[in-house]
C-alpha positions in Angstrom: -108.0 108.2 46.8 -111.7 108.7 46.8 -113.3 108.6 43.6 -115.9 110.8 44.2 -115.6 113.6 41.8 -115.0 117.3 42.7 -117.5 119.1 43.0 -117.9 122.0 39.9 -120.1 124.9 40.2 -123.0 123.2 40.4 -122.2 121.5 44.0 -125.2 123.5 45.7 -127.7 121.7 42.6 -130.3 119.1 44.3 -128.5 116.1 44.4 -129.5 113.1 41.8 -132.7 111.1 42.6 -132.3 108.2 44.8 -129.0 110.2 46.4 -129.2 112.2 49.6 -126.8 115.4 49.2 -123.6 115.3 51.2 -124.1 117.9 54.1 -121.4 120.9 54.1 -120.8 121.8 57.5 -117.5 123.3 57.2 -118.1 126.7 55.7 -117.4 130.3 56.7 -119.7 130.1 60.4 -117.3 126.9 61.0 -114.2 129.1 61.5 -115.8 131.4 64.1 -117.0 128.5 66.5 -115.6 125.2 65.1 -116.3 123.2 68.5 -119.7 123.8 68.8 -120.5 123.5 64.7 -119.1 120.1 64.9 -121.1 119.0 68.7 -124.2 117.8 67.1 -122.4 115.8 64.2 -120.1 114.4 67.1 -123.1 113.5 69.7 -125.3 112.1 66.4 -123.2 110.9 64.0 -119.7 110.6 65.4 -118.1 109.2 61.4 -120.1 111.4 59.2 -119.5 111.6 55.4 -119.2 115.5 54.3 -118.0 117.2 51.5 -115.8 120.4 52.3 -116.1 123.8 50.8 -113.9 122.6 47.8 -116.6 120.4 47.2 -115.0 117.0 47.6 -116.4 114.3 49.7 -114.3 113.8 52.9 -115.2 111.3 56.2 -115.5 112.9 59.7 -114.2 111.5 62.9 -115.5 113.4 65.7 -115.3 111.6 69.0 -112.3 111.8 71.8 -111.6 108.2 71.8 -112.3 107.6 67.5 -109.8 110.1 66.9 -107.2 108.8 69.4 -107.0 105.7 67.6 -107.1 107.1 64.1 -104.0 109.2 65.1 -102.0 106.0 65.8 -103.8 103.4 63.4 -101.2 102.7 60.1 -103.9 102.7 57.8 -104.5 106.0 57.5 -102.0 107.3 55.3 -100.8 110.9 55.1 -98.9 109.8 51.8 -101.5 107.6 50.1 -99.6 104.7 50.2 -97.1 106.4 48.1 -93.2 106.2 48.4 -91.1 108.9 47.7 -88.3 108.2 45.0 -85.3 109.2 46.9 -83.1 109.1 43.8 -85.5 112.7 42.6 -83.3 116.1 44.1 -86.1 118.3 46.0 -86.3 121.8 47.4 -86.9 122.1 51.4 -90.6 122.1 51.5 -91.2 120.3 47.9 -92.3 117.3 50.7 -92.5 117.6 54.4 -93.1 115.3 57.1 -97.1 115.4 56.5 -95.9 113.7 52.5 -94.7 110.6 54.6 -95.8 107.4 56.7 -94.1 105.2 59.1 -90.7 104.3 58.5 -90.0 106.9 56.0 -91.7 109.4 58.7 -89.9 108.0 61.8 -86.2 107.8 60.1 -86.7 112.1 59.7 -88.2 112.7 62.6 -86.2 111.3 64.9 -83.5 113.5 63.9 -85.4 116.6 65.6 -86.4 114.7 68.5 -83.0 115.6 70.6 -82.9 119.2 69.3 -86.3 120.1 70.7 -86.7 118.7 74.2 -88.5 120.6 77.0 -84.6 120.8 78.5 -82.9 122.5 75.8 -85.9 124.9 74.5 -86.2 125.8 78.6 -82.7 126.9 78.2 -83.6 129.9 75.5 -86.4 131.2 78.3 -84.6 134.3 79.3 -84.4 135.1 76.2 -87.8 134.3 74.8 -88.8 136.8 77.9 -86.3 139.9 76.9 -88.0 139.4 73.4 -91.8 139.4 74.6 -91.1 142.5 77.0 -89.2 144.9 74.4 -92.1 143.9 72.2 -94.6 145.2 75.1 -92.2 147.9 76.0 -92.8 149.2 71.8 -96.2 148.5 72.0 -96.9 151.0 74.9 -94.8 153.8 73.1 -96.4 153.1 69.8 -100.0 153.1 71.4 -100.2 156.4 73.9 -103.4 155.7 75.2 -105.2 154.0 71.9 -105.8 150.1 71.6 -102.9 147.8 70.4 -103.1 145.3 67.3 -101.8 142.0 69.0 -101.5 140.0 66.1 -98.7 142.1 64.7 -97.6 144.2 67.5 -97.0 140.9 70.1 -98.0 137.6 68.5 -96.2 137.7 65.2 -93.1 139.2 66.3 -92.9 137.1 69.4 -93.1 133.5 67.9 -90.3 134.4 64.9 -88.1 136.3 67.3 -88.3 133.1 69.3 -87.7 130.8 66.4 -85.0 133.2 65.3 -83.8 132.2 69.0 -83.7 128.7 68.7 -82.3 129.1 65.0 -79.9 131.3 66.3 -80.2 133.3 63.1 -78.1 136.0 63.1 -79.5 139.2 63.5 -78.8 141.0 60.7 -80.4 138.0 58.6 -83.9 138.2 60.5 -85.5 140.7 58.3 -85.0 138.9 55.3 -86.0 135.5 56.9 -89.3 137.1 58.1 -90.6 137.9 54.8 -91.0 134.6 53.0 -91.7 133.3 56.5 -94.8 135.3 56.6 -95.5 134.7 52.9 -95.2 130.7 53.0 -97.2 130.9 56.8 -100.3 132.7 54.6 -100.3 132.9 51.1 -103.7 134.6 50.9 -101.9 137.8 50.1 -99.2 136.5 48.3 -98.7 135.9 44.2 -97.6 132.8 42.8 -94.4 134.3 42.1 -94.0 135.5 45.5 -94.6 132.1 46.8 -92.5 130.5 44.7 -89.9 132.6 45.6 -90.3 132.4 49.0 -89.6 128.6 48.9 -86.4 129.3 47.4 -85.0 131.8 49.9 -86.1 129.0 52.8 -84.3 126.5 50.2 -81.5 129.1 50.4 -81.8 129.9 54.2 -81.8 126.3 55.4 -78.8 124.9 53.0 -76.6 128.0 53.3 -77.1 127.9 57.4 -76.5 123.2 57.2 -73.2 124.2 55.7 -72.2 126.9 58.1 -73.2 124.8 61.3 -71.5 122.3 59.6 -68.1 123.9 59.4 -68.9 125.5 62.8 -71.3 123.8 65.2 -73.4 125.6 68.0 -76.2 125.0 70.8 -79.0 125.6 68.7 -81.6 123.5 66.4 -80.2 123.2 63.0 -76.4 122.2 65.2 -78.4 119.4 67.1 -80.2 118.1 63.9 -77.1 117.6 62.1 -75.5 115.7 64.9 -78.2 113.3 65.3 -78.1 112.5 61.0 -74.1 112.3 61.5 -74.4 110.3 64.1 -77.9 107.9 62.7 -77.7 109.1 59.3 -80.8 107.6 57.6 -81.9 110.6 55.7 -80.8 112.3 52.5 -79.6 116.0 52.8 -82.9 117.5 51.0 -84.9 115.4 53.4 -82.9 116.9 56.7 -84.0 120.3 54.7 -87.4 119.7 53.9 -87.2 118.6 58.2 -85.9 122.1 58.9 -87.6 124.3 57.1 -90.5 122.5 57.9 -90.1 123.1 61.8 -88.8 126.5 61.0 -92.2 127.3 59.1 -94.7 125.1 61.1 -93.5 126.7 64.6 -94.8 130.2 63.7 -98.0 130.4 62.3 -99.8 128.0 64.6 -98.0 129.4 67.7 -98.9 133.0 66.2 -102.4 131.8 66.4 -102.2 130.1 69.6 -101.5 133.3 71.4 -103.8 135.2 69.5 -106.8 132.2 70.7 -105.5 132.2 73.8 -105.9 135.7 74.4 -109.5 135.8 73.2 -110.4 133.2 75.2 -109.0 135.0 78.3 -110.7 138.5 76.8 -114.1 136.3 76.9 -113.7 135.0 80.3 -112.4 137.8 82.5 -112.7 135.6 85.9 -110.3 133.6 84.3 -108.2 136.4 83.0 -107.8 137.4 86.5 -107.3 134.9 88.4 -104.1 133.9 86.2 -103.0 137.4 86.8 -103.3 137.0 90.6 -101.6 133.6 90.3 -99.1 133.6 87.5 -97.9 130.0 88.8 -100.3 128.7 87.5 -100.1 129.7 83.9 -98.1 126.7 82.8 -101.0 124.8 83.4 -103.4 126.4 82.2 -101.5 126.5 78.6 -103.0 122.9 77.9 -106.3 124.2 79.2 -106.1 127.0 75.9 -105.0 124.5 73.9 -108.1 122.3 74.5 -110.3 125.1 74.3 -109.4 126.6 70.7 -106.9 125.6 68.4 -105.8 126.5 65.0 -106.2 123.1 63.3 -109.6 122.0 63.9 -108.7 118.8 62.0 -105.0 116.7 61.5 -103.9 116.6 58.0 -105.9 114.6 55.9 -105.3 111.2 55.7 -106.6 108.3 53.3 -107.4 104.7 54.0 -105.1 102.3 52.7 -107.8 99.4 53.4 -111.6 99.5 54.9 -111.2 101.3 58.4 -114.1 100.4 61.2 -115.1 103.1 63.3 -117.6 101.6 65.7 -120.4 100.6 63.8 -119.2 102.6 60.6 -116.4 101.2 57.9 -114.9 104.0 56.1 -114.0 102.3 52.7 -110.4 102.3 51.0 -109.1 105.1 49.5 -111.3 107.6 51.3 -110.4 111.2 52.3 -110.4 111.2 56.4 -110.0 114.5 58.9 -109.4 113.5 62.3 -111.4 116.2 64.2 -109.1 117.6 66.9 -111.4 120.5 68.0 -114.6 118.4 68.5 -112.5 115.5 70.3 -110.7 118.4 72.6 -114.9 119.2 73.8 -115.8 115.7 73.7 -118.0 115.6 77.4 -116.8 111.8 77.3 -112.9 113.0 77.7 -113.3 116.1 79.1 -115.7 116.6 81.8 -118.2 120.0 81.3 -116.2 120.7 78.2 -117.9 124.5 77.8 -116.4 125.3 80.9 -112.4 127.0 80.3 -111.0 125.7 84.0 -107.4 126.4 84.2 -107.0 123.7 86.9 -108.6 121.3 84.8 -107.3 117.7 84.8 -107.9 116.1 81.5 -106.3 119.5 79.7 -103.1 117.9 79.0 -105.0 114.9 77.3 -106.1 117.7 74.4 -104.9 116.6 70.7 -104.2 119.8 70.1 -100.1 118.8 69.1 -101.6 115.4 67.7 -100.9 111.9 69.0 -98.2 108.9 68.3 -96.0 109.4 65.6 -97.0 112.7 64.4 -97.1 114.0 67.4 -95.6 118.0 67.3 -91.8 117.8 67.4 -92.2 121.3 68.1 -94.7 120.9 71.3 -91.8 122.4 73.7 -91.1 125.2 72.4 -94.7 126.3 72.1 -95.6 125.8 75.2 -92.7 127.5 76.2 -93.9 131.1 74.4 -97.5 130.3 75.3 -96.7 130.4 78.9 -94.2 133.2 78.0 -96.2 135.5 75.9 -99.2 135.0 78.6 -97.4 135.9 81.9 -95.9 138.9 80.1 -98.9 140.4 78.7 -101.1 139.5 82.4 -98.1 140.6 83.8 -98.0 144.1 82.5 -101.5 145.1 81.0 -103.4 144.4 84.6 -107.0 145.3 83.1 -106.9 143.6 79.8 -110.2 143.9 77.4 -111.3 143.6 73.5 -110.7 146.8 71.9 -114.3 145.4 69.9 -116.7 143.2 70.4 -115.2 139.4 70.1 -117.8 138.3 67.9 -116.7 141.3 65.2 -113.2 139.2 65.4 -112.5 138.3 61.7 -111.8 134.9 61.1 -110.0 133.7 58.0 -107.6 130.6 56.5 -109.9 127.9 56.1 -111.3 124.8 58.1 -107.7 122.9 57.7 -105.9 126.1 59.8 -107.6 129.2 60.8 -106.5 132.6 60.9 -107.3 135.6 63.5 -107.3 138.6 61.1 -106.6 141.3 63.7 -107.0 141.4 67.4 -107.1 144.7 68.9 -106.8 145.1 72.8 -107.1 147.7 75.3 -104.1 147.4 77.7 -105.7 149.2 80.3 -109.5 148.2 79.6 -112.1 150.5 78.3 -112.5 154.4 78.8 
């Protein structure tokens, strides 16, 4: 790991003589516009050396084709170079697949990989769509002729009805699924307690459900996951746990804040807005196009160098802290042409690292692109004249430069009085 200390309190202090200070470019302004705060370290110093607002030193890769190959280069370790003991009983979520590298990682994964296949997540559309238009139908009743809250209204209920979908939870089982859902997705607001608890109803959730697919097999995710370890095995049953709660949990908050991005990027370029309205064909496409533009994770997980890693002309040392900089590759002009531009037709959009690359890449991708497209034609769809209920630079922006949050987004459905 890197050795640098932590930085205490004293982190702003001038840094010792003969030592330049680590620049901090990652603070509260960064979640409001992360592509354009990281352009100029990107187009000046594409490997920079940072410390983040936990005041520990931490290397940036910023460029398109840097980034590309740090997805996919073995030496930069998610675990550490650690090994999980396998003999040590663990809750779902005690370790995930972000806790393990190649083989360990591939062995898990690729018991998902025929559960979540553009094919079988197409096949819960209709019912992704029923979802997203009772949700519109409830937000027009609720709002007479006042703004709506997207982020709870549409957003939030969309992408865990839709996982509840794919799940097929039952229903009367949702409501108590939902809230440690919610809690694990965003502790801000939550206790210690309450986390703590809400990792042992998912625990709960996710064993109690194996057993009963077990015993009685469906068409849905957790059925398909425990026909591929049957049929590969390869995995222990708290690591097929820790895999479903961990696609349970990571495919709603970042799809959550997909749509809610993907709206204000639509609110903040009305053309565009518009012309997807007129054309609803051509919403699919311009999913990837969102995608590159904002995205929730402005950086992959952090990773540490096993051995000396050479970016172009700069060697990031072993045992160094490394973010792979997913928003300021998805602008990068030398993958994307005019990157400040949102063009739905665009034809590099689908090359965005938005899900990630190579063996991390999103097992969940499918599916959410499938309520992307879903939740946009539905809202363009019905609320023809679509507009901020305030200004988009009032927007609060919250998590932290790892995963950002929308606070709120309030809409006018039918544009302003």
């Amino acid at each position: 790991m890197d050795t640098e200390p932590a930085a205490t309190a004293t982190a702003g202090a001038p840094a010792p003589a003969g030592r330049q200070p680590l620049p901090q470019p990652l603070g509260a302004g960064f979640l409001n516009r992360p592509a354009e705060a990281l352009a100029g370290i990107r187009e000046t110093c594409p490997v920079a050396r940072v410390r983040t607002p936990a005041g520990r030193p931490v290397w940036l890769v910023t460029r398109a084709e840097d980034v590309r190959a740090g997805f996919r280069d073995p030496r930069l370790s998610l675990s550490g170079g650690s090994v999980p003991d396998p003999g040590v009983r663990r809750r779902a979520l005690d370790l995930t697949l972000v806790n393990y590298d190649p083989p360990d990682h591939t062995r898990i994964r690729r018991l998902a990989t025929p559960a979540l296949t553009p094919a079988r997540m197409a096949a819960h559309r209709e019912r992704i769509e029923r979802a997203a238009g009772e949700l519109l139908d409830a937000a027009d009743v609720a709002r007479g002729d006042g703004p709506v809250e997207l982020m709870d209204a549409f957003a939030r209920p969309l992408a865990f009805r839709s996982l509840c979908e794919v799940f097929d939870v039952p229903e009367e089982e949702r409501a108590a699924l939902y809230e440690p859902v919610a809690c694990l997705a965003d502790k801000a607001g939550c206790t210690a307690a309450t986390i703590e608890e809400s990792v042992a109803r998912i625990d709960a959730f996710v064993r109690s459900t194996m057993a009963r697919r077990t015993t009685a097999p469906g068409d849905d995710v957790v059925s398909r996951v425990l026909a591929a370890w049957r049929e590969q095995g390869g995995a222990s049953e708290d690591e097929v746990a820790s895999l479903l709660a961990m696609l349970l949990l990571a495919g709603f908050d970042s799809t959550v804040q997909a749509i809610g991005m993907s709206v204000v990027a639509l609110l903040d370029h009305p053309e565009v807005q518009r012309s997807l309205r007129d054309e609803p064909g051509r919403i699919p496409r311009a999913v990837d196009e969102l995608l590159r533009w904002d995205t929730p994770g402005p950086f992959s997980t952090k990773r540490v160098t096993l051995e000396d890693v050479r970016f172009g002309s700069t060697v990031i040392p072993a045992g160094s802290g490394v973010l792979l900089s997913v928003a300021a590759a998805n602008h990068d002009p030398r993958c994307h042409a005019d990157p400040g531009t949102l063009d739905p037709d665009r034809s590099t959009a689908s090359r965005h690292l938005t899900f990630g690359l190579g063996p991390h890449y999103c097992p969940g991708s499918a599916l959410a692109r499938l309520e992307l497209t879903v939740a946009l034609t539905t809202l363009l769809g019905r609320w023809h004249r679509l507009a901020p209920a305030v200004p988009l630079d009032e927007l609060t922006w919250g998590g932290g430069y790892l995963h950002r949050r929308l606070a709120a987004l309030p809409v006018l459905p039918c544009g302003p009085a």
